[in-house]
C-alpha positions as CSV (number, residue, x, y, z in Angstrom):
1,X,211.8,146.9,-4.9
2,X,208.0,147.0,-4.3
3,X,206.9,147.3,-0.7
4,X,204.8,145.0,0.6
5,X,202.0,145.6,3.2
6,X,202.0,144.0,6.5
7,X,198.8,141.9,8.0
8,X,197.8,143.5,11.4
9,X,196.6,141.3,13.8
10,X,195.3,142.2,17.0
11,X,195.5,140.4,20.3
12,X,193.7,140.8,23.5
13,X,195.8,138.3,26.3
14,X,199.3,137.6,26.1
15,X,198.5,134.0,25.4
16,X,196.0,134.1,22.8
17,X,198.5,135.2,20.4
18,X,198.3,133.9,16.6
19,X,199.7,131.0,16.4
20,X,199.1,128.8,13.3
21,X,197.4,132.4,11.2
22,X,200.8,134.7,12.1
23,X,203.2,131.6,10.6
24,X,200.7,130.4,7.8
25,X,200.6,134.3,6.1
26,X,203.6,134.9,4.2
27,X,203.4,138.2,5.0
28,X,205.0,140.6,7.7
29,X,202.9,140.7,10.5
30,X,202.6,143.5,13.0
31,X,201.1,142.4,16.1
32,X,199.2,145.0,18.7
33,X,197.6,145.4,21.2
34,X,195.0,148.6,22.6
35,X,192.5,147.9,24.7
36,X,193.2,150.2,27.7
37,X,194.1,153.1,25.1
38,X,191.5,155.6,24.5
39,X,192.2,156.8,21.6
40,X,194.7,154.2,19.8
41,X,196.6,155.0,16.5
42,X,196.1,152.1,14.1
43,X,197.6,151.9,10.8
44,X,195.8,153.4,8.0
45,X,194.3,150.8,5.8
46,X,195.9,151.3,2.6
47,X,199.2,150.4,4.8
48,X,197.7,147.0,5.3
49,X,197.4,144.1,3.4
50,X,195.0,142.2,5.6
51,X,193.5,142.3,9.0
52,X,193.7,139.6,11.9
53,X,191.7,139.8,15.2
54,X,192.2,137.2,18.1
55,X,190.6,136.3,21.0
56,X,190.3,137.1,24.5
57,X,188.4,136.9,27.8
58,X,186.7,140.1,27.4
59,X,183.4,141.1,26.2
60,X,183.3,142.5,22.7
61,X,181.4,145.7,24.3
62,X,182.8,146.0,27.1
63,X,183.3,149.5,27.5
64,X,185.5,150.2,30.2
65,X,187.8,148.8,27.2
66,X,187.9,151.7,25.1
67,X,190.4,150.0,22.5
68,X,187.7,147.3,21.6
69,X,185.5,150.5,19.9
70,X,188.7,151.4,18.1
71,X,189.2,148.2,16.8
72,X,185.3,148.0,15.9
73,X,185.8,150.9,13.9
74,X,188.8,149.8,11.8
75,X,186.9,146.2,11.3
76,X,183.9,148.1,9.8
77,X,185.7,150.4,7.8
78,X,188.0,147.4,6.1
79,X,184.2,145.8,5.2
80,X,184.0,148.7,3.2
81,X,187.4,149.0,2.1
82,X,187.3,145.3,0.6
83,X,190.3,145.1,3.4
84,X,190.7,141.0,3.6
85,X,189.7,140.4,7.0
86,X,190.0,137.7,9.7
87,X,188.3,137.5,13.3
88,X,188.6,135.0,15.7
89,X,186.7,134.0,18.4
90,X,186.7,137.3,20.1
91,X,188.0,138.4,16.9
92,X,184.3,136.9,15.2
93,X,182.2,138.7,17.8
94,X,183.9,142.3,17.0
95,X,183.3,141.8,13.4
96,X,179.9,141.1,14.2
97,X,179.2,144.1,16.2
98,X,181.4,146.0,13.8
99,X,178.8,145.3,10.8
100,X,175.2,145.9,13.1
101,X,175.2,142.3,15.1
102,X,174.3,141.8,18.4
103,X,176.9,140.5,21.3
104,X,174.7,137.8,23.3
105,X,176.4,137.5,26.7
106,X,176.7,133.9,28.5
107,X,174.5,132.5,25.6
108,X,176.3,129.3,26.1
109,X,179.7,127.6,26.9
110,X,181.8,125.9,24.2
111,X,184.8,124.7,25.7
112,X,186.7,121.4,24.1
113,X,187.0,119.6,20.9
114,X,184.0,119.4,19.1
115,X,182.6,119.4,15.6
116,X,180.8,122.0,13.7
117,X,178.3,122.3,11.0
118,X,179.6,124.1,7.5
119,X,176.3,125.5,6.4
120,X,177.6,127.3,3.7
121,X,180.2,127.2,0.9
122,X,183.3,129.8,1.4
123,X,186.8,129.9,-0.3
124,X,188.6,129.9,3.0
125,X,186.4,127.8,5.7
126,X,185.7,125.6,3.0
127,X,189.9,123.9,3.7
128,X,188.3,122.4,6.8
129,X,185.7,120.4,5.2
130,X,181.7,120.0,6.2
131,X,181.6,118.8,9.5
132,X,185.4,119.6,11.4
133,X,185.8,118.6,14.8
134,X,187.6,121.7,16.0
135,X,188.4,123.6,19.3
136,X,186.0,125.8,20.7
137,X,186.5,127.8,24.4
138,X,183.5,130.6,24.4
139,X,180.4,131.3,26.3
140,X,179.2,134.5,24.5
141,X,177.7,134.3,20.9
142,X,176.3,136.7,18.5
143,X,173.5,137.6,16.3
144,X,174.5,137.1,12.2
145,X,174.8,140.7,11.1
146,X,173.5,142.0,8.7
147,X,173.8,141.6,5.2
148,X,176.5,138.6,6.4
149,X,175.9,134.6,5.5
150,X,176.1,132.2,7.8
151,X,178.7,129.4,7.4
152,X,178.8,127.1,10.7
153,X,176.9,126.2,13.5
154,X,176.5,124.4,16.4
155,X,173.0,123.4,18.3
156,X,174.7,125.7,21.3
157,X,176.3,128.4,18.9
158,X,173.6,129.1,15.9
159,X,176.9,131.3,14.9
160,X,180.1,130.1,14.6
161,X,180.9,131.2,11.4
162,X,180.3,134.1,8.9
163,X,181.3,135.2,5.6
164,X,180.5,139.6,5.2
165,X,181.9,140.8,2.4
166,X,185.9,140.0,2.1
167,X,185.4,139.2,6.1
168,X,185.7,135.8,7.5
169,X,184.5,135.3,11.1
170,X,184.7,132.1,13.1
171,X,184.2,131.7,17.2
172,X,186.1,128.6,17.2
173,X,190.1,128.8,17.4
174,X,191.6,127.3,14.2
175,X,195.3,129.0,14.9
176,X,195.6,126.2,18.1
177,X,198.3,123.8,17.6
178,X,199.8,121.5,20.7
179,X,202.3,124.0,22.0
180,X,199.2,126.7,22.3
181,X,196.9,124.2,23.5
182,X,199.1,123.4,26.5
183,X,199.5,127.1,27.3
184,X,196.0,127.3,27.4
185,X,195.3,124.2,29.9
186,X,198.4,125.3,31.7
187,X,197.3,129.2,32.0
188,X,194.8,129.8,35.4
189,X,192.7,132.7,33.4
190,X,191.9,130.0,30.6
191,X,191.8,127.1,32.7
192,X,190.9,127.1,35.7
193,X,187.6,126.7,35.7
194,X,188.0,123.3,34.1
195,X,188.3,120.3,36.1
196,X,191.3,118.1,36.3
197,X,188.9,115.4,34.4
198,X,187.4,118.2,31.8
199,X,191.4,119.2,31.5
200,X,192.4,116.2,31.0
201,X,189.7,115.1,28.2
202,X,190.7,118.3,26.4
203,X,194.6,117.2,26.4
204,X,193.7,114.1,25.3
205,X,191.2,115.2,22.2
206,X,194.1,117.6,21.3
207,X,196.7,114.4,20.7
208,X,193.0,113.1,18.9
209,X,191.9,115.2,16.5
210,X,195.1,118.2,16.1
211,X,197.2,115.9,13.9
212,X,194.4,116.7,11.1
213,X,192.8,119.6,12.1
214,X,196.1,121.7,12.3
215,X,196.7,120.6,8.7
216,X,193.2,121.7,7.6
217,X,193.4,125.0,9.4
218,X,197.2,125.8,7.8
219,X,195.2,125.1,4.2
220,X,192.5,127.7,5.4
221,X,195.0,130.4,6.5
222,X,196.8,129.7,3.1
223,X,193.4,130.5,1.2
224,X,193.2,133.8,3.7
225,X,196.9,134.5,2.5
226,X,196.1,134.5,-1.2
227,X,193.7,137.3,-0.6
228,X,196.0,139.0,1.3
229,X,198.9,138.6,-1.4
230,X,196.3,139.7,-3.9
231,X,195.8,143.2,-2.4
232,X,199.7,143.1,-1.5
């Protein structure tokens, strides 16, 4: 019986976990987490069938984090592996440093259910359509790295999405459904900086727009999971 390869995904906060991406893959998943290890021992690549990299609080340089350079390294070496890749949020903005882009802190807060701009044609972003009202919760942003095409924007977020080889980046949070949403407005280090009105708007824009964005995003983590089948 032929083995097949697990996706890793990688998680920074206990509830940022990967939601709609971990149940969507068809593929075993191993889940980890390393930022406060030095020196962490990831799996070899040609043990993996894909990559996945949530979110987080953190900054994607941070270097009193010394797992966030370990998982920059992995990220840039499954570029050039042709590793099927997929960053999130946090996720995005360690691609982006991975491949030569620059992390620009506090560029501008994103936090709620609003649409973006698809820019450019991909395989996978493409399930969610041209302009997707999805759920963003970010204040840093990056620089487009190099080599990489743009795919979505927003007027506060020139990058929300980007296509680098057989990487997909995005800054907003596509894996969200209404169980994770209600950890998130119920969890202090997400929330509460929100007011009960700002809370409260978000909560109610999740009832609004989930029931077809959650749909959209399962179709693009299917399209992410046939690449990942097809290096099994």
């Amino acid at each position: 019986m032929t083995r097949v390869r697990p996706v890793l995904v990688l998680t920074h906060a206990p509830h940022e976990g990967p939601g709609l991406i971990a149940s969507g893959l068809d593929a075993p998943v191993r889940v980890r987490t390393v930022l406060a290890t030095p020196d962490p021992v990831l799996p070899a690549l040609d043990e993996l069938a894909g990559v996945v990299v949530m979110g987080g609080p953190m900054d994607a340089d941070d270097e009193h984090l010394p797992g966030l350079a370990a998982e920059r390294r992995l990220l840039a070496a499954a570029v050039d592996a042709e590793v099927p890749v997929l960053g999130v949020c946090l996720g995005m903005q360690l691609l982006a440093l991975a491949l030569g882009g620059r992390l620009l802190r506090r560029h501008g807060t994103e936090v709620g259910f609003a649409p973006v701009d698809v820019v450019g044609d991909d395989d996978v972003l493409g399930a969610l359509g041209d302009r997707p009202t999805v759920l963003h919760w970010h204040d840093d942003a990056v620089d487009l790295p190099p080599g990489a095409t743009l795919l979505a924007s927003t007027a506060t977020t020139p990058v929300q999405a980007f296509r680098a080889g057989s990487a997909l980046g995005v800054q907003f949070h596509p894996e969200v459904d209404p169980g994770m949403l209600d950890l998130w407005l119920g969890t202090p280090a997400m929330a509460d900086a929100l007011t009960d009105e700002e809370r409260a708007a978000i909560r109610a824009d999740g009832a609004k727009y989930l029931p077809d964005l959650a749909p959209a995003a399962r179709d693009l983590v299917r399209r992410f999971a046939e690449q990942v089948r097809a290096r099994g």
